[in-house]
TIFI-559593 format. One record per residue: residue number from 0; residue in one letter; chain; x, y, z of N, C-alpha, C, CB in turn. Coordinates in steps of 0.001 Angstrom, whole numbers. Each point is the difference from the previous one (the first is absolute). Glycine has a CB too. Layout:
// TIFI-559593
[NUM 'A' 'A' [X Y Z] [X Y Z] [X Y Z] [X Y Z]]
...
//
This chain:
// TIFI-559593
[0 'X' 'A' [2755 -8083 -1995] [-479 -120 1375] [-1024 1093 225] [2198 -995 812]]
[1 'X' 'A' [-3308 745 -578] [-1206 446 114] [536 1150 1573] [-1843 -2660 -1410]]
[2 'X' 'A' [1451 4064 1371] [-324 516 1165] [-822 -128 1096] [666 842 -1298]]
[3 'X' 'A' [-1439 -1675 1145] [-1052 -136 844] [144 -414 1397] [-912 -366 -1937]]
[4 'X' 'A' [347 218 2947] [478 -444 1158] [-975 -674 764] [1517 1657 -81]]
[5 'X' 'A' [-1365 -2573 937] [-952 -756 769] [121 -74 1402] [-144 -1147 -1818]]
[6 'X' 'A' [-599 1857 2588] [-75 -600 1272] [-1116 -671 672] [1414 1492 47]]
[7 'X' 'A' [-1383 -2484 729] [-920 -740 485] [-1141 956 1035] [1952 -2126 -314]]
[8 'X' 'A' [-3331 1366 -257] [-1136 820 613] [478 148 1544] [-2066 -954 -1704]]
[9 'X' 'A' [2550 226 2547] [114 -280 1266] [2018 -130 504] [-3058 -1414 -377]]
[10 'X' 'A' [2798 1960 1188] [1503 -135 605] [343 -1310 487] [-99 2248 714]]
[11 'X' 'A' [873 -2823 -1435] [243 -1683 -345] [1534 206 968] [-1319 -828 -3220]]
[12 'X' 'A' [2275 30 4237] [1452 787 -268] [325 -1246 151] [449 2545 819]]
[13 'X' 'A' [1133 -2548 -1367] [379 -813 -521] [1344 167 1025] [-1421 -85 -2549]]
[14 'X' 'A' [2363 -982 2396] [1057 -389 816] [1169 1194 788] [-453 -2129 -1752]]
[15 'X' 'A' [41 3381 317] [1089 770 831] [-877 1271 7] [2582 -1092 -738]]
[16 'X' 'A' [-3477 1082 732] [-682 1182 524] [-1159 609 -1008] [2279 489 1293]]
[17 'X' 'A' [-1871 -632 -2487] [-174 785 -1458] [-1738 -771 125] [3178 146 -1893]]
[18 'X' 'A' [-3800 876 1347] [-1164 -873 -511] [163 -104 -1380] [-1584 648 1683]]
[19 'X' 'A' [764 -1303 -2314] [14 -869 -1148] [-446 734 -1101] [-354 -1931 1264]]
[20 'X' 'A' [1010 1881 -2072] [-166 974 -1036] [543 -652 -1646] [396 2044 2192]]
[21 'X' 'A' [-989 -1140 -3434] [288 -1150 -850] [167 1425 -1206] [-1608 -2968 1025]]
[22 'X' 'A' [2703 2822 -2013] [204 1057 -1111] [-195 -440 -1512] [1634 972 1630]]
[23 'X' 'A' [-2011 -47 -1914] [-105 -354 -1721] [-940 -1558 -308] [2888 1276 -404]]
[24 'X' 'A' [-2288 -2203 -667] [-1166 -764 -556] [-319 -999 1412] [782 43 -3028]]
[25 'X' 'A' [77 -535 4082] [-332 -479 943] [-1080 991 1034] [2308 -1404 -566]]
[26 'X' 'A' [-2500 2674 196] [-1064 664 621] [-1268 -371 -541] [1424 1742 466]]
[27 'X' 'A' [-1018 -1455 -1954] [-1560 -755 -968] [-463 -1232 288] [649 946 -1910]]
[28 'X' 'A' [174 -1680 2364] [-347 -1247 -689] [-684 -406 2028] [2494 -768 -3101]]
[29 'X' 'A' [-2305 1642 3637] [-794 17 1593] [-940 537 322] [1492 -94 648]]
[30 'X' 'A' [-1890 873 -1969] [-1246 1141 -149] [-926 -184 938] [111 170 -2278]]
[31 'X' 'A' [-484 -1404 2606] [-1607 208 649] [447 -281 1491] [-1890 -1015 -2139]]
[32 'X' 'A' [3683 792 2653] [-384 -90 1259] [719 1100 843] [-474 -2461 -376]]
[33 'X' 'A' [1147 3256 -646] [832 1389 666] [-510 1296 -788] [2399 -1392 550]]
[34 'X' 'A' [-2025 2240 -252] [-528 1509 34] [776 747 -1370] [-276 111 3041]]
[35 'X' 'A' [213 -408 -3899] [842 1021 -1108] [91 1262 113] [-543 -1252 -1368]]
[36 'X' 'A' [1878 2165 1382] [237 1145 68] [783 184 -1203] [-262 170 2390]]
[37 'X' 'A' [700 1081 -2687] [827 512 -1339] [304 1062 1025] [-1132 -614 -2762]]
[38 'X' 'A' [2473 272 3000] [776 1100 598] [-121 1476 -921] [1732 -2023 1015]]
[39 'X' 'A' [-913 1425 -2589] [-397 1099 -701] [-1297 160 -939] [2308 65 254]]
[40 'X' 'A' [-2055 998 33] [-1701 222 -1224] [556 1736 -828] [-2954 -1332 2374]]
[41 'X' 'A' [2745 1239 -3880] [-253 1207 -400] [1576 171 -123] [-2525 807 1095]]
[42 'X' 'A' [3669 -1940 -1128] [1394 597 34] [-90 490 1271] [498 617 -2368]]
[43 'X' 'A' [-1025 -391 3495] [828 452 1346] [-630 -970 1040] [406 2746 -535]]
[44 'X' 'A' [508 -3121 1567] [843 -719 1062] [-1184 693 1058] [3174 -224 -872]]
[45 'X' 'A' [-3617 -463 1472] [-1326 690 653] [36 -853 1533] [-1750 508 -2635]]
[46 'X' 'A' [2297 -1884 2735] [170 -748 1195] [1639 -100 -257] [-2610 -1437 371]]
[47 'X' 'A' [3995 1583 399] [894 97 109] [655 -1451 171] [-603 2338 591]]
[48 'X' 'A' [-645 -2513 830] [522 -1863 355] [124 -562 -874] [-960 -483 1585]]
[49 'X' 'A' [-281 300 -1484] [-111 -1592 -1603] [364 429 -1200] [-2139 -1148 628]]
[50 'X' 'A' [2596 2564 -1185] [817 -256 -1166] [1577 -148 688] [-1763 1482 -1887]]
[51 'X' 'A' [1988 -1739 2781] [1499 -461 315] [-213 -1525 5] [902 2132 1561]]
[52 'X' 'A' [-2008 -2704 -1208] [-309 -1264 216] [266 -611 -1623] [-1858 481 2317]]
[53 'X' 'A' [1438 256 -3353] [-141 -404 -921] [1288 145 -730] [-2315 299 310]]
[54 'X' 'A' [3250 688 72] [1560 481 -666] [802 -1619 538] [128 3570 489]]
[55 'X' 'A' [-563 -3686 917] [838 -935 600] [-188 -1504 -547] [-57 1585 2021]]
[56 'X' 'A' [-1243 -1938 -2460] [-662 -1289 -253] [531 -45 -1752] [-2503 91 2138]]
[57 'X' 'A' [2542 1012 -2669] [646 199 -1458] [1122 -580 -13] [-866 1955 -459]]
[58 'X' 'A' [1985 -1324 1271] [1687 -368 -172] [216 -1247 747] [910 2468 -70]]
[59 'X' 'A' [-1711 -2210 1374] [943 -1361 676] [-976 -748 -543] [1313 466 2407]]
[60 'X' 'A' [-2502 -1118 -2336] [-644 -1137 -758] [112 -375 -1055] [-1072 377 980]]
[61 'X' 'A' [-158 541 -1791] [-122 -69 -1200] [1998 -412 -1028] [-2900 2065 793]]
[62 'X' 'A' [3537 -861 -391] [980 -290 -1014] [1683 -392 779] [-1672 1878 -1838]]
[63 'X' 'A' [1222 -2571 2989] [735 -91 970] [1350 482 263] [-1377 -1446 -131]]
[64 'X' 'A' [1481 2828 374] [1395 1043 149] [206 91 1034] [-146 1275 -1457]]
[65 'X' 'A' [1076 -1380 1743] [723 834 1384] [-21 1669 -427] [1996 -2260 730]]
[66 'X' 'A' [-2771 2363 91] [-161 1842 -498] [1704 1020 1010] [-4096 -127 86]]
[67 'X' 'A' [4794 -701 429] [1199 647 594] [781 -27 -1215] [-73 -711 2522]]
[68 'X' 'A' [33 112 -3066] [1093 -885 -1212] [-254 1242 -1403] [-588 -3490 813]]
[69 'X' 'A' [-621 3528 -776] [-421 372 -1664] [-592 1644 -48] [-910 -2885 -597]]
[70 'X' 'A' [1162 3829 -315] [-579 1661 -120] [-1370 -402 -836] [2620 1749 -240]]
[71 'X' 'A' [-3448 -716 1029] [-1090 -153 -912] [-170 1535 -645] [-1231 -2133 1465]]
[72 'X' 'A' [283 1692 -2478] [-528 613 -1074] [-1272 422 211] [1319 -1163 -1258]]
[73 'X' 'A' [-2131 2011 1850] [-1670 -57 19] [-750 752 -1060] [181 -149 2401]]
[74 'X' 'A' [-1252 -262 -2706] [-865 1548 -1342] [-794 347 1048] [-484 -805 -2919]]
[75 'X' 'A' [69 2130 2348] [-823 635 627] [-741 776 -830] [1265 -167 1732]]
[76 'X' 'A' [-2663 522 -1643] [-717 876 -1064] [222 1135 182] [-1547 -1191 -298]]
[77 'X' 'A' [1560 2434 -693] [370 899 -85] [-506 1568 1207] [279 -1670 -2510]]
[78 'X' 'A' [-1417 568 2763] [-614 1237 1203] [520 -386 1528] [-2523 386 -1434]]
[79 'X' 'A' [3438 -908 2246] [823 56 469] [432 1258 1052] [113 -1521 -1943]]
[80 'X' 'A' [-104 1847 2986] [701 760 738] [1008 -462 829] [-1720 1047 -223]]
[81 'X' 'A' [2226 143 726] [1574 137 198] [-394 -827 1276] [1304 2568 -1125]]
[82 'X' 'A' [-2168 -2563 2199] [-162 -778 1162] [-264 -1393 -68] [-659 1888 752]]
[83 'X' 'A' [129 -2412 -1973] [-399 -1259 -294] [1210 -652 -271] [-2179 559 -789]]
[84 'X' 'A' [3178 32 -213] [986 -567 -336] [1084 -502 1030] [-672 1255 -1848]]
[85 'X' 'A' [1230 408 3173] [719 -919 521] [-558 -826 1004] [1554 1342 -604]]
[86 'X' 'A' [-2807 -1402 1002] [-463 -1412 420] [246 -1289 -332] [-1230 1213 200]]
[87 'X' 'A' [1117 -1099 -1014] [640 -1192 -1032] [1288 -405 5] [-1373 723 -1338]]
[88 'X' 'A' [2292 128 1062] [1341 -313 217] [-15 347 1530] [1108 484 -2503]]
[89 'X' 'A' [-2035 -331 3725] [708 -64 1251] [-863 -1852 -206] [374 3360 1825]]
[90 'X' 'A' [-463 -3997 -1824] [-1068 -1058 -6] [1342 -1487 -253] [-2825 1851 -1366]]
[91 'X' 'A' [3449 -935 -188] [508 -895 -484] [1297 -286 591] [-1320 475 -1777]]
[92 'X' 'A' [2282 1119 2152] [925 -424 608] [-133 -252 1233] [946 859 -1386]]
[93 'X' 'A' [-1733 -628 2221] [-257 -300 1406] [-357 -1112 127] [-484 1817 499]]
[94 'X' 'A' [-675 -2108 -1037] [-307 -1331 558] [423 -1146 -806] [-1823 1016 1026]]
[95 'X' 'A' [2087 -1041 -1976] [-250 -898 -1542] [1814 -31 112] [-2849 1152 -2002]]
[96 'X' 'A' [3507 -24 2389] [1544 -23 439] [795 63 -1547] [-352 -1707 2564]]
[97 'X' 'A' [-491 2482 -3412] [868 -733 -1737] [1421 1210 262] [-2808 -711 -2609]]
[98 'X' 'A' [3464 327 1396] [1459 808 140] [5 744 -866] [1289 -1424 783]]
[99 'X' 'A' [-2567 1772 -2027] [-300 1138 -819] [-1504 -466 -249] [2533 691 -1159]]
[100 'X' 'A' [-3014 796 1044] [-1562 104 -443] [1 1059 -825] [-1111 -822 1984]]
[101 'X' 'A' [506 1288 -3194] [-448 568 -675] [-1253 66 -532] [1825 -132 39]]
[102 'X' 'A' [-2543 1239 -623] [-1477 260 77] [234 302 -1505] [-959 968 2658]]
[103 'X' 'A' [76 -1420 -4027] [-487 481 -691] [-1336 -43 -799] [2022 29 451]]
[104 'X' 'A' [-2217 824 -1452] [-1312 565 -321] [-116 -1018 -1101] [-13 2711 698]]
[105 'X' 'A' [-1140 -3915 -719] [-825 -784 -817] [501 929 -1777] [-2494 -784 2491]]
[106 'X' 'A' [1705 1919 -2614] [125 187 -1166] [1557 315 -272] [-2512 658 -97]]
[107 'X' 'A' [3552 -247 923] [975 384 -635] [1064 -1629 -72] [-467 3081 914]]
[108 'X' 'A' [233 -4076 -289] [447 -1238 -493] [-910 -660 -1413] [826 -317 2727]]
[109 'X' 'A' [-1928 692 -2859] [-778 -765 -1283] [815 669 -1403] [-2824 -220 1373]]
[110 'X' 'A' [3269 1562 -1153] [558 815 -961] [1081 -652 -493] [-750 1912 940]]
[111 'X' 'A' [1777 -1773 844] [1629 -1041 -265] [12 -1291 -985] [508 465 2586]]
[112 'X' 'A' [-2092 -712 -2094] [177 -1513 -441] [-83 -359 -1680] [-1161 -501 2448]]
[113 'X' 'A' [448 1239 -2462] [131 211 -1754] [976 757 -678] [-2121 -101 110]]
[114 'X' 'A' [3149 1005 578] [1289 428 -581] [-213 1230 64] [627 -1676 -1406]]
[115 'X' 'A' [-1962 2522 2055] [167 1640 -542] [73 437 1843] [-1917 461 -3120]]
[116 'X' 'A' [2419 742 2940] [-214 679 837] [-558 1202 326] [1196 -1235 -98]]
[117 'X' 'A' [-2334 1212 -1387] [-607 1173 -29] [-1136 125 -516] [1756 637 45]]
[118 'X' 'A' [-3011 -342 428] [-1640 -841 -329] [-711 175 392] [322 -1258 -277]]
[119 'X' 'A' [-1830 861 6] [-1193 36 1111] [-306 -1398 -134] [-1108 2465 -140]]
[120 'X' 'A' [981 -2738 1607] [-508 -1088 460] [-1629 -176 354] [2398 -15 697]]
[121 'X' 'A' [-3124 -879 -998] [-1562 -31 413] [547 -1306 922] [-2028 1023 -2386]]
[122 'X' 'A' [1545 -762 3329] [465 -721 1100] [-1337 -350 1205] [2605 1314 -576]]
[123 'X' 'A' [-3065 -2713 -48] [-1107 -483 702] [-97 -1460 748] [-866 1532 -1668]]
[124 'X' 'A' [303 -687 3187] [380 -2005 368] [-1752 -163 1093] [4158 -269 609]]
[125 'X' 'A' [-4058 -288 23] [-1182 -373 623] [-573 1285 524] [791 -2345 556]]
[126 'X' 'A' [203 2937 490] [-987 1052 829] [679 1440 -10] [-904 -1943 1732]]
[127 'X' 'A' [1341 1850 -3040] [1083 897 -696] [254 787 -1300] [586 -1421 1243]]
[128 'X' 'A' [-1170 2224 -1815] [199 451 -1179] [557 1333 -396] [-1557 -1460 -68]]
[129 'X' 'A' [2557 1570 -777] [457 2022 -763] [881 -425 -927] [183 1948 2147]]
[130 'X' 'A' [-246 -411 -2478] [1154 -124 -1407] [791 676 -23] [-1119 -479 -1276]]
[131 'X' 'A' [2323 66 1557] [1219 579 850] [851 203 -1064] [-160 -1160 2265]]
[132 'X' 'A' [408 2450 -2464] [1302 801 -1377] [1521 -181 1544] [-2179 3126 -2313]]
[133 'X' 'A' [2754 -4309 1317] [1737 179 489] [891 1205 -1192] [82 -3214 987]]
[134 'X' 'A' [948 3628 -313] [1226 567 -1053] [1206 -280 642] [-1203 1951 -990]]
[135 'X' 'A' [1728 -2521 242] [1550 -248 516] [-11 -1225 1261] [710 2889 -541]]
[136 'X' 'A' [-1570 -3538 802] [119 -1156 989] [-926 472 1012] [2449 -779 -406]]
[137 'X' 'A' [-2911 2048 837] [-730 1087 1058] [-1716 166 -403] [2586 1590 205]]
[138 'X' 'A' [-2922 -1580 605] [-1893 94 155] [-285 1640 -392] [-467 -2014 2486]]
[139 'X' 'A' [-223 2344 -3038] [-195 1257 -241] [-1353 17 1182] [1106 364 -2948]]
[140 'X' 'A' [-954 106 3597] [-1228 -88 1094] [-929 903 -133] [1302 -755 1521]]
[141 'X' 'A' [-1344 2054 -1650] [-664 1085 -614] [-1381 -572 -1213] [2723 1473 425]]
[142 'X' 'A' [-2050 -2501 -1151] [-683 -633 -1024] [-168 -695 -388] [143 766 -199]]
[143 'X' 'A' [110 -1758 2129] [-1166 -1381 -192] [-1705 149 162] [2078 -1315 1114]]
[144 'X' 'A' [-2530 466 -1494] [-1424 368 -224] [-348 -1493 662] [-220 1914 -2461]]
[145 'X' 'A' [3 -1945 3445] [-722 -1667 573] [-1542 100 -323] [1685 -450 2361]]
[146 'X' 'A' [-2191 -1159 -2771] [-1357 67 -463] [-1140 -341 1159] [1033 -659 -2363]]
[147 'X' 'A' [-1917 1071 2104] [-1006 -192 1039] [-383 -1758 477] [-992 2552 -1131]]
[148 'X' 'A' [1139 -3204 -502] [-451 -1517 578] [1548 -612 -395] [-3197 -337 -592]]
[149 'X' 'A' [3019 -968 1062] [1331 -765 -66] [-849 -1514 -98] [2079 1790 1665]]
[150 'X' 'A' [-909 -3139 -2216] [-77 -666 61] [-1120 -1014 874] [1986 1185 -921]]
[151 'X' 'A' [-2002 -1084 2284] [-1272 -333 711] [-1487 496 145] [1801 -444 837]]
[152 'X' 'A' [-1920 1556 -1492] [-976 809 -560] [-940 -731 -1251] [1721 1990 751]]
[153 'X' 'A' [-667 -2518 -1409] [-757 -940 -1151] [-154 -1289 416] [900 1166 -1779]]
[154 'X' 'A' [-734 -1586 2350] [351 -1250 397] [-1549 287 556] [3057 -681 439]]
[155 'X' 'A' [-3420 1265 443] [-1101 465 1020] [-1047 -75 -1303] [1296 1837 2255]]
[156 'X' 'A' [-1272 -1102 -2887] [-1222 150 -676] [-177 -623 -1110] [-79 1766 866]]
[157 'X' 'A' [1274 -3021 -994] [-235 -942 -800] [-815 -1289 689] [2102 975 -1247]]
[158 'X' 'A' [-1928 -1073 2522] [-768 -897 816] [-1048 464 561] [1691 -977 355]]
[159 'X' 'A' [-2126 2383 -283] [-1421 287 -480] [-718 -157 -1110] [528 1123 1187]]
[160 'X' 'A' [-322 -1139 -2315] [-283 -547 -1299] [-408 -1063 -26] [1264 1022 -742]]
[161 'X' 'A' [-591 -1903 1061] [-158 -1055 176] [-1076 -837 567] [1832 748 -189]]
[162 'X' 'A' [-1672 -245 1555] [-1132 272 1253] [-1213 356 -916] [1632 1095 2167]]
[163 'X' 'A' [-1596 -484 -3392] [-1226 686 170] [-574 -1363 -1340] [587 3504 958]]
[164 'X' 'A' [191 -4222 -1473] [-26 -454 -1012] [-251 -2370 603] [1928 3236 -1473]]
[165 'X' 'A' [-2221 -2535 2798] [-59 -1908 883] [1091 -109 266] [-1475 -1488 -1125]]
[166 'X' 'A' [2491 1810 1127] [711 -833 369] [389 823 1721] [815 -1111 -2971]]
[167 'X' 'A' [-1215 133 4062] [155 334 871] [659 -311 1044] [-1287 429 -957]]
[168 'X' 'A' [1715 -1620 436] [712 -1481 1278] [1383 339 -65] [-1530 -2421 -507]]
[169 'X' 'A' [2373 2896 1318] [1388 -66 390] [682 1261 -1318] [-27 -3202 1206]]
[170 'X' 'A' [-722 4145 -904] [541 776 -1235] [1345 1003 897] [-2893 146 -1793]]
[171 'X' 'A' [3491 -510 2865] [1180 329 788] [1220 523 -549] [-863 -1556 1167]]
[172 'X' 'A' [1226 626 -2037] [1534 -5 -399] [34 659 -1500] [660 -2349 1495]]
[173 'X' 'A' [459 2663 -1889] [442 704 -1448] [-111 -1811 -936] [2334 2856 1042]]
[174 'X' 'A' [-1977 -3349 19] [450 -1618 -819] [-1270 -114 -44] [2225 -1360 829]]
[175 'X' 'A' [-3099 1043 -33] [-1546 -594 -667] [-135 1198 -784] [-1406 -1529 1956]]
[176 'X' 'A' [887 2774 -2049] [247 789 -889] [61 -121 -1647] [865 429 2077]]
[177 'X' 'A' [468 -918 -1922] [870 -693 -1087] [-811 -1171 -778] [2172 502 1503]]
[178 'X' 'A' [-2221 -1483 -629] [-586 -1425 -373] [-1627 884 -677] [1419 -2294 2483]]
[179 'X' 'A' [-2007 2572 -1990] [-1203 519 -661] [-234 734 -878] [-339 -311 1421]]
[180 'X' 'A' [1519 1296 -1510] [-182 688 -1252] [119 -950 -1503] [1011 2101 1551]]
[181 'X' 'A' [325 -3098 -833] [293 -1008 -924] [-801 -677 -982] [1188 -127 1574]]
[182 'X' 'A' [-2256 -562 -725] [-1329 -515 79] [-775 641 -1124] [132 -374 2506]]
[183 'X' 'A' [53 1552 -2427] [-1386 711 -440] [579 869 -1144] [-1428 136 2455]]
[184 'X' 'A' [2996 -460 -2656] [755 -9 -1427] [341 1732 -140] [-1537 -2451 -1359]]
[185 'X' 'A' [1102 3192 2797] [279 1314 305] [1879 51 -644] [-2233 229 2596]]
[186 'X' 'A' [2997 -713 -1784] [1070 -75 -52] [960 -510 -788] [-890 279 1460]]
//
């Protein structure tokens, strides 16, 4: 489920008040008639609303939970503060009402997941990049090193390339992206 978020150019309202709004690939796939936002950017939570819009459209839609019923699990990137976090868990048990929440660190589940609990992780995602030394299950924080570019960084200056190379029509998405590199046997 894509982060992305959609709200309509114009205040549209709808039966119970809410204006109209649209998350993840149903945001994409509305591109040209609502407003795309990315709550997060860079690993941090920057609009509060609409990433609740998007926590909520995750569980109850997307994977249809009763969030009273079920504990959640959230990741979070390693640069993280103590105010961000219990936002989050005030978000989840307050509004979202779950009966356990827990917070953990992306690289120290990729570790679990392969059986160690003790490692460096290179840990890269769209608007997110470092290389995070765990010991014993714990972040050595002192001697994470986050990188200057991340995942959407290349992405950017792969569709400048591109751009610079004709191809100019709908160069938007990672998926056209994709399809073109395909094309051109890049990939």
């Amino acid at each position: 489920i894509n982060a992305e978020y959609g709200k309509q150019w114009y205040q549209r309202r709808v039966r119970d008040g809410d204006s109209v709004r649209y998350v993840g690939s149903e945001a994409l796939l509305r591109r040209s008639k609502v407003r795309i936002v990315q709550p997060i950017r860079r690993g941090r939570i920057h609009n509060w609303e609409d990433v609740e819009q998007v926590w909520q459209q995750t569980l109850e839609v997307e994977l249809n939970v009763d969030t009273t019923l079920h504990p959640v699990l959230l990741t979070e990137s390693t640069e993280e503060n103590v105010r961000d976090r219990e936002r989050k868990a005030e978000i989840f048990f307050e509004t979202m009402r779950v009966p356990q929440f827990s917070l953990a660190t992306q690289s120290v589940l990729a570790l679990h997941a392969e059986g160690y609990t003790s490692g460096v992780v290179v840990d890269i995602g769209a608007g997110h990049a470092a290389v995070v030394p765990v010991l014993e299950g714990k972040l050595i924080p002192y001697a994470l090193e986050p990188m200057l570019r991340s995942g959407d960084d290349l992405t950017h200056q792969l569709l400048l390339s591109l751009q610079q190379y004709g191809f100019r029509d709908n160069l938007h998405t990672t998926g056209t992206l994709l399809t073109i590199s395909r094309r051109r046997g890049v990939v």
